[in-house]
SELOGU-736542 format. One record per residue (C-alpha): residue number from 1; residue in one letter; chain; x, y, z. Coordinates in steps of 0.25 Angstrom, whole numbers, plus 2048, in hexadecimal, padded with zeros to 3 digits. Each point is the difference from the previous one (the first is absolute). Example, Ala and Ser with C-alpha at 12.3 -4.5 7.8 and 13.67 -1.06 7.14 Angstrom:
[1,"A","A",[831,7EE,81F]]
[2,"S","A",[806,80E,7FE]]
***
This chain:
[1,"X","A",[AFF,5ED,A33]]
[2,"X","A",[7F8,7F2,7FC]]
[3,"X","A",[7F4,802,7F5]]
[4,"X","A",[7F4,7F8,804]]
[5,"X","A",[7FF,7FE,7F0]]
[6,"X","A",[80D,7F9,801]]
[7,"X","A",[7FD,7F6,80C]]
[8,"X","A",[7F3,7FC,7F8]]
[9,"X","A",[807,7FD,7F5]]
[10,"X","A",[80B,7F8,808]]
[11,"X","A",[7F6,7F8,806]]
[12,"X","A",[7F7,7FD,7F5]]
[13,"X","A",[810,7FD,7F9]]
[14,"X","A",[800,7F6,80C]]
[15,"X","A",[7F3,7FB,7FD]]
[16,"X","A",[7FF,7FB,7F3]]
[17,"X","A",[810,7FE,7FD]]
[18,"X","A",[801,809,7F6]]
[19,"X","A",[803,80E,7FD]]
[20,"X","A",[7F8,7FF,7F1]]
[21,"X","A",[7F6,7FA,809]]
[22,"X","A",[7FE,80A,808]]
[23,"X","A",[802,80A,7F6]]
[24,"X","A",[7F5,7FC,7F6]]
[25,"X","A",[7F6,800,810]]
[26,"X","A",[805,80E,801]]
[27,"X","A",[800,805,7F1]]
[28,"X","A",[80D,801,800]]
[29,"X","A",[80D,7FE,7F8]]
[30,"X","A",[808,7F7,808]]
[31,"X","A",[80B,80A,800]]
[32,"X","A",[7F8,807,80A]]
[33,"X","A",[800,7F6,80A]]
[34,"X","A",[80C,7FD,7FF]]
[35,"X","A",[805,80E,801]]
[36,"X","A",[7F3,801,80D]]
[37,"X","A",[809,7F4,806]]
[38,"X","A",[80E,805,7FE]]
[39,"X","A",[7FA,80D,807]]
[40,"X","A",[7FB,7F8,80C]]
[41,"X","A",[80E,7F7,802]]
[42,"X","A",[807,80E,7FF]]
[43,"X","A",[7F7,806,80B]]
[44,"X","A",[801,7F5,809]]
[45,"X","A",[80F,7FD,7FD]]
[46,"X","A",[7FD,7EF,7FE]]
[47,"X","A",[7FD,7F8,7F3]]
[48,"X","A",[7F3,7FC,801]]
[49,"X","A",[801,7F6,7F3]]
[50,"X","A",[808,7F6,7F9]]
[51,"X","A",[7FF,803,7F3]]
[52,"X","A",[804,7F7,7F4]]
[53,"X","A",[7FA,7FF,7F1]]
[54,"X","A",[7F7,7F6,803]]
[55,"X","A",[7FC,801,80E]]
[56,"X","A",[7FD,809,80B]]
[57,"X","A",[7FF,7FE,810]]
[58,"X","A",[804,806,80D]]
[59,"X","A",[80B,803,806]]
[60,"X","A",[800,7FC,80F]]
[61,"X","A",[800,80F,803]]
[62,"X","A",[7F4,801,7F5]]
[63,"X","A",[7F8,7F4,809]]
[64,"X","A",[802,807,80D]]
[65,"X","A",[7FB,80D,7FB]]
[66,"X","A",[7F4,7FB,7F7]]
[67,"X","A",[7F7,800,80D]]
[68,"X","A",[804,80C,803]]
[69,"X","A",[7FB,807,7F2]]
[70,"X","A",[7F2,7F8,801]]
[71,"X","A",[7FD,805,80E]]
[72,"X","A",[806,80E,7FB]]
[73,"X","A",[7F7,800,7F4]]
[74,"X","A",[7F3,7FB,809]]
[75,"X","A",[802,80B,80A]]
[76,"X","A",[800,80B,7F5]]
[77,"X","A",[7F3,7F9,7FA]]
[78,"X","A",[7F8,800,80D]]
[79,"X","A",[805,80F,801]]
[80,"X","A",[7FA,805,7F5]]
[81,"X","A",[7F3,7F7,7FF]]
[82,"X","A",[7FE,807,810]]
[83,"X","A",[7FF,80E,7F9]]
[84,"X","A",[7F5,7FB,7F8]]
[85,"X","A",[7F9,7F6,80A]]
[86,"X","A",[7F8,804,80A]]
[87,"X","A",[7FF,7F9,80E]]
[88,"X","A",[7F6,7F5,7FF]]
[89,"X","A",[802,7FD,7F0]]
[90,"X","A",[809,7F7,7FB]]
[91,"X","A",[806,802,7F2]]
[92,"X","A",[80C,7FD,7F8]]
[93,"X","A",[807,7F2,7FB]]
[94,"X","A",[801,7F3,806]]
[95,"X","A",[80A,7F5,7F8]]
[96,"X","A",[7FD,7F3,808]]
[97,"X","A",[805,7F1,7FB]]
[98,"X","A",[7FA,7F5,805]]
[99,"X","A",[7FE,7F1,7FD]]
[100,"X","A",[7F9,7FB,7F5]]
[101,"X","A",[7F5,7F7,808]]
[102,"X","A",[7FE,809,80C]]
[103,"X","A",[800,80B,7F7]]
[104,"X","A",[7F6,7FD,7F7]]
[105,"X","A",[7F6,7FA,809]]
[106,"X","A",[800,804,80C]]
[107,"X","A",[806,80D,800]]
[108,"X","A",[7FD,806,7F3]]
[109,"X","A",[7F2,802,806]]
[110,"X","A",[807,807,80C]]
[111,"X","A",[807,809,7F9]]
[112,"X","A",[7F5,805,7F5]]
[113,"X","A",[7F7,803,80D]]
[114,"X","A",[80A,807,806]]
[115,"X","A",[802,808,7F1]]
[116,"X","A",[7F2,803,800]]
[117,"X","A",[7FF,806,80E]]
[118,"X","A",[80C,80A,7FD]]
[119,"X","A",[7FF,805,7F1]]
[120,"X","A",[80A,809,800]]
[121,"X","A",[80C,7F1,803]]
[122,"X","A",[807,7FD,7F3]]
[123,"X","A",[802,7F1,800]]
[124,"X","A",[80D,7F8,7F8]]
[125,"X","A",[7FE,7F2,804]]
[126,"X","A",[80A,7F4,7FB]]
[127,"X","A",[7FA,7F3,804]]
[128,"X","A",[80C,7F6,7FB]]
[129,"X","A",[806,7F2,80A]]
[130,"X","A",[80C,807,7FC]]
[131,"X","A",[806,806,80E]]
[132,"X","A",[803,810,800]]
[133,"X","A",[80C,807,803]]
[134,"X","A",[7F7,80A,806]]
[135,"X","A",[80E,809,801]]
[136,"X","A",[802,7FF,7F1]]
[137,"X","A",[7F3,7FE,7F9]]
[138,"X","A",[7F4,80C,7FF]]
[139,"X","A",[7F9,7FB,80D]]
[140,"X","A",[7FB,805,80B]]
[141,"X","A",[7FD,7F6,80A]]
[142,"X","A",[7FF,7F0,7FD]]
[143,"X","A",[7F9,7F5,805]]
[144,"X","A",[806,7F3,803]]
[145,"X","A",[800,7F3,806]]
[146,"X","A",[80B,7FA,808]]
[147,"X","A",[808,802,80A]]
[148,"X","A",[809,80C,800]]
[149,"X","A",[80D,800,801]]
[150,"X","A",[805,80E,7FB]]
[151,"X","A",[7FE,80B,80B]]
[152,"X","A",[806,809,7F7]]
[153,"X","A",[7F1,805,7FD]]
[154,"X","A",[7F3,800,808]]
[155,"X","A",[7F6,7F6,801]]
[156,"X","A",[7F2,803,805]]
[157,"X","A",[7F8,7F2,801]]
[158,"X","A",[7F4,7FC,7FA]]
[159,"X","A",[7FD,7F3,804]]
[160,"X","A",[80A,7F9,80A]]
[161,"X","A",[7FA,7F4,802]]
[162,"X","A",[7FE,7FD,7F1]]
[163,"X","A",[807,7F1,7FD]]
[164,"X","A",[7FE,7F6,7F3]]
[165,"X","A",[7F7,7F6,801]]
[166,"X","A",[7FC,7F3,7F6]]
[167,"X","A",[7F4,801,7F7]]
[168,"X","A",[7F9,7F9,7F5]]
[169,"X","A",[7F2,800,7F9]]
[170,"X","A",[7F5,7F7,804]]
[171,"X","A",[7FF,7FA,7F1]]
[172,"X","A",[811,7FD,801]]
[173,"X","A",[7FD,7FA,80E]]
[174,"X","A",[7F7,7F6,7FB]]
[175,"X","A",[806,7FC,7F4]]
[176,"X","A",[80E,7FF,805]]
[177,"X","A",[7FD,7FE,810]]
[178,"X","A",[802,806,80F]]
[179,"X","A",[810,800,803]]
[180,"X","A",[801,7FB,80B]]
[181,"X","A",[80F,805,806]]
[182,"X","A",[80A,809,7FB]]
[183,"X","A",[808,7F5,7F9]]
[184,"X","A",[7F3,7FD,7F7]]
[185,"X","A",[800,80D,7FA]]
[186,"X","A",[80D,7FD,7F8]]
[187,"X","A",[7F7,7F8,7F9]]
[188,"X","A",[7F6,809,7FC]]
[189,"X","A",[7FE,809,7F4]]
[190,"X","A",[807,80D,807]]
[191,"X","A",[7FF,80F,7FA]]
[192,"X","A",[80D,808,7FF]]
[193,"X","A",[802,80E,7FD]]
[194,"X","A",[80D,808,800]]
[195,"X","A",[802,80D,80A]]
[196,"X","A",[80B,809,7FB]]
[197,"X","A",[804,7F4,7F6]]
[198,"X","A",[801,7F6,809]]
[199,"X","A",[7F8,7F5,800]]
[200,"X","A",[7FA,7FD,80D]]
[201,"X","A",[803,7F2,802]]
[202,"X","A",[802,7FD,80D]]
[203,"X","A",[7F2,800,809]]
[204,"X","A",[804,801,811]]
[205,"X","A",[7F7,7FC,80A]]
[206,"X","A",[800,7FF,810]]
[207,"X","A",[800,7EE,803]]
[208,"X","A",[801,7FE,80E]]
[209,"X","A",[809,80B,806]]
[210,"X","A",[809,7FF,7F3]]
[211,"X","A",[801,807,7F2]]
[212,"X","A",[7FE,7F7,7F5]]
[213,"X","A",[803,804,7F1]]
[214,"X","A",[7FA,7F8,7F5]]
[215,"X","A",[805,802,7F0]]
[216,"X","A",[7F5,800,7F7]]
[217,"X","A",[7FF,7FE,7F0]]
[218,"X","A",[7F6,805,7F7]]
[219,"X","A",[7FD,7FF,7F1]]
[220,"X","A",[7F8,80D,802]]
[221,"X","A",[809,80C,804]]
[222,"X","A",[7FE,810,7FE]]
[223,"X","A",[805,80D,803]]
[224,"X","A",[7F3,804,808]]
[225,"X","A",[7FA,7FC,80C]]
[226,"X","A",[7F3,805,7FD]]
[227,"X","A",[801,7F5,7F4]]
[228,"X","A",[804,7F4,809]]
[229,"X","A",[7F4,805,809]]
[230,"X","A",[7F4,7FF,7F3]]
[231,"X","A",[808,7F1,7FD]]
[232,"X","A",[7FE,7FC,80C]]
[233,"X","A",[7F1,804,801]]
[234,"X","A",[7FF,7FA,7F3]]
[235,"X","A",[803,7F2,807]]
[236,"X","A",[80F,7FE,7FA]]
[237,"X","A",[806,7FF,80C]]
[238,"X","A",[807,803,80F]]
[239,"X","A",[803,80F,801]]
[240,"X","A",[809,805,80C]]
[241,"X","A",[7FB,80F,801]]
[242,"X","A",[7FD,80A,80B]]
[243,"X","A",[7F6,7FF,808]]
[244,"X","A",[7FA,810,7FC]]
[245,"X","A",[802,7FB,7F0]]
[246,"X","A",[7F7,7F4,801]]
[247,"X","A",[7F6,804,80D]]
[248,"X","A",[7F5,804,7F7]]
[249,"X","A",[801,7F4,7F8]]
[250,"X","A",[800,7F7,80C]]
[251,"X","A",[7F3,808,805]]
[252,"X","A",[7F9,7FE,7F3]]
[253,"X","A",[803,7F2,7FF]]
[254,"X","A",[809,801,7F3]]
[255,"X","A",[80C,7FC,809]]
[256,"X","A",[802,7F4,80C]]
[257,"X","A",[80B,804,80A]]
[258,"X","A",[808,7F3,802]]
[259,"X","A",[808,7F9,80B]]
[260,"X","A",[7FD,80E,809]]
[261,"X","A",[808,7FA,80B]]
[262,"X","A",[80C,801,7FC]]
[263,"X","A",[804,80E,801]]
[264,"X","A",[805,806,7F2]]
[265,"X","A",[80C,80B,7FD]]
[266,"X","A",[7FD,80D,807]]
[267,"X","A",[7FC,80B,7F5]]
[268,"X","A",[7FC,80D,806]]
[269,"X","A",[7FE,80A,7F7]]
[270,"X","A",[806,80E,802]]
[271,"X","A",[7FF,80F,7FB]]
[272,"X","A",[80E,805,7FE]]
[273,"X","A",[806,80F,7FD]]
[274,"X","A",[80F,803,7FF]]
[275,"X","A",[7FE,809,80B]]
[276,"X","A",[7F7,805,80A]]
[277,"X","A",[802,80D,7FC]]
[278,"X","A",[7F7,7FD,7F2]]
[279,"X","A",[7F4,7FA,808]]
[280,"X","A",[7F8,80B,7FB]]
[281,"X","A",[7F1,803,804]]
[282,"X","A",[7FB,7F8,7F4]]
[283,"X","A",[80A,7F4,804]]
[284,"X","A",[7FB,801,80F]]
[285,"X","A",[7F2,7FF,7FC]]
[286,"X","A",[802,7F6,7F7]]
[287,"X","A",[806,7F7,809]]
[288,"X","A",[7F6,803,80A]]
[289,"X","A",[7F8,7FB,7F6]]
[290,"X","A",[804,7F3,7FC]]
[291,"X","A",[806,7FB,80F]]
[292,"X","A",[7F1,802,804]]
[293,"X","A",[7FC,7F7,7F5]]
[294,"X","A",[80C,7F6,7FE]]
[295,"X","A",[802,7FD,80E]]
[296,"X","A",[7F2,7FB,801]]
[297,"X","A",[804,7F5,7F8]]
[298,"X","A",[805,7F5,80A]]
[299,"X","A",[805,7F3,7FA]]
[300,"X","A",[7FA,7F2,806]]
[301,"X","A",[805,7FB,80D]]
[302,"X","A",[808,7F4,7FF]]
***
């Protein structure tokens, strides 16, 4: 019969690459893992990992079943926090990642409301550009931008209508002057930041019917969006954002949308689970939430 102690350790194994790793999370002897994984491939009769004395991943029978234990480990989690809740409170953890710019200032007061109305919640929240394996890493649900293109998990959206648009500050503007089509932008001061390491170079916009993509360069280049938001405010140059990220600033006058008919690259933004099946109370509420408040937020009309 499977241990639940031994799929946890398997998946936190997963998770950090290590079975010391895990080991020193758990406070245990790496031998134990070892030993809690060697029980879990006999019971299932498939290697789950590949291991060497350096390194250690999963096998293809170890990927395929990794979903498998989260879901089995969230369903036993809601099971027991059900014994201990009663119908209209809300109690136990919420591990949610999202992105750094979003997530600091426009969601971060979101969510601490949310904490607030529901004392018994026990929030873990990763605020990284970094995207998540939200089948390998401790989270519950994810935020993200983009399109998806995995439907090996379910997405609920947030904002659909969400797109990037150009912006810089007034004091940028008057020192550096008003582009004047897309091409001029190239000789701007542009702001880059990197998403999942990679530097985002490559700006596409909507010019008459066709997608045009324009490489930038940039002296100044950072691994967090939200830092490529305050240069930009601070008048060093064109940043290429989300609408959601920089609507406040454009409000308050800190930011200037520019060249707003040309249509920029989609972004809608979406809360994601690796199954439906972990949409719990708390996550259903949460989303409720936040739809309510982020798809309010509509981007300029071109």
């Amino acid at each position: 019969m499977i241990r639940l102690e031994d799929v946890t350790l398997f998946v936190r194994a997963a998770a950090l690459g290590s079975f010391s790793s895990a080991a020193r999370e758990a406070d245990l002897l790496p031998g134990q893992v070892s030993a809690a994984v060697h029980r879990l491939e006999r019971d299932l009769d498939k290697r789950l990992f590949v291991r060497s004395t350096r390194s250690l991943r999963l096998t293809a029978e170890g990927e395929k079943y990794l979903p498998f234990a989260h879901e089995m480990l969230a369903v036993m989690q809601a099971g027991a926090e059900s014994l201990h809740s009663s119908d209209d409170e809300l109690q136990g953890e919420l591990k949610i990642a999202v992105p750094s710019d979003i997530g600091r200032n426009v969601l971060l007061p979101l969510i601490t409301r949310f904490c607030e109305q529901h004392p018994k919640i026990t929030l873990r929240l990763s605020l990284s550009d970094q995207i998540s394996d939200i089948f390998r890493d401790p989270v519950d649900v994810a935020i993200r931008y983009g399109v998806l293109d995995n439907s090996s998990y379910v997405a609920l959206p947030l904002a659909e209508k969400n797109r990037r648009v150009l912006a810089a500050s007034p004091d940028y503007l008057t020192q550096h002057g008003r582009p004047a089509t897309l091409g001029d932008i190239t000789h701007h001061h542009c702001l880059l930041f990197t998403m999942n390491s990679h530097v985002y170079d490559k700006w596409t916009f909507q010019e008459n019917g066709l997608r045009r993509q324009l490489t930038v360069k940039s002296r100044m280049l950072c691994d967090d969006a939200d830092v490529a938001r305050r240069w930009a405010i601070a008048g060093m140059g064109i940043v290429y954002k989300s609408w959601i990220d920089i609507s406040a600033d454009v409000e308050a006058g800190r930011l200037e949308v520019l060249l707003p008919q040309f249509t920029g690259e989609a972004a809608p933004l979406n809360l994601i689970c690796p199954h439906r099946k972990q949409f719990s109370p708390a996550i259903r509420q949460l989303y409720g939430l936040l739809r309510e408040q982020l798809s309010a937020l509509q981007p300029p009309s071109p």
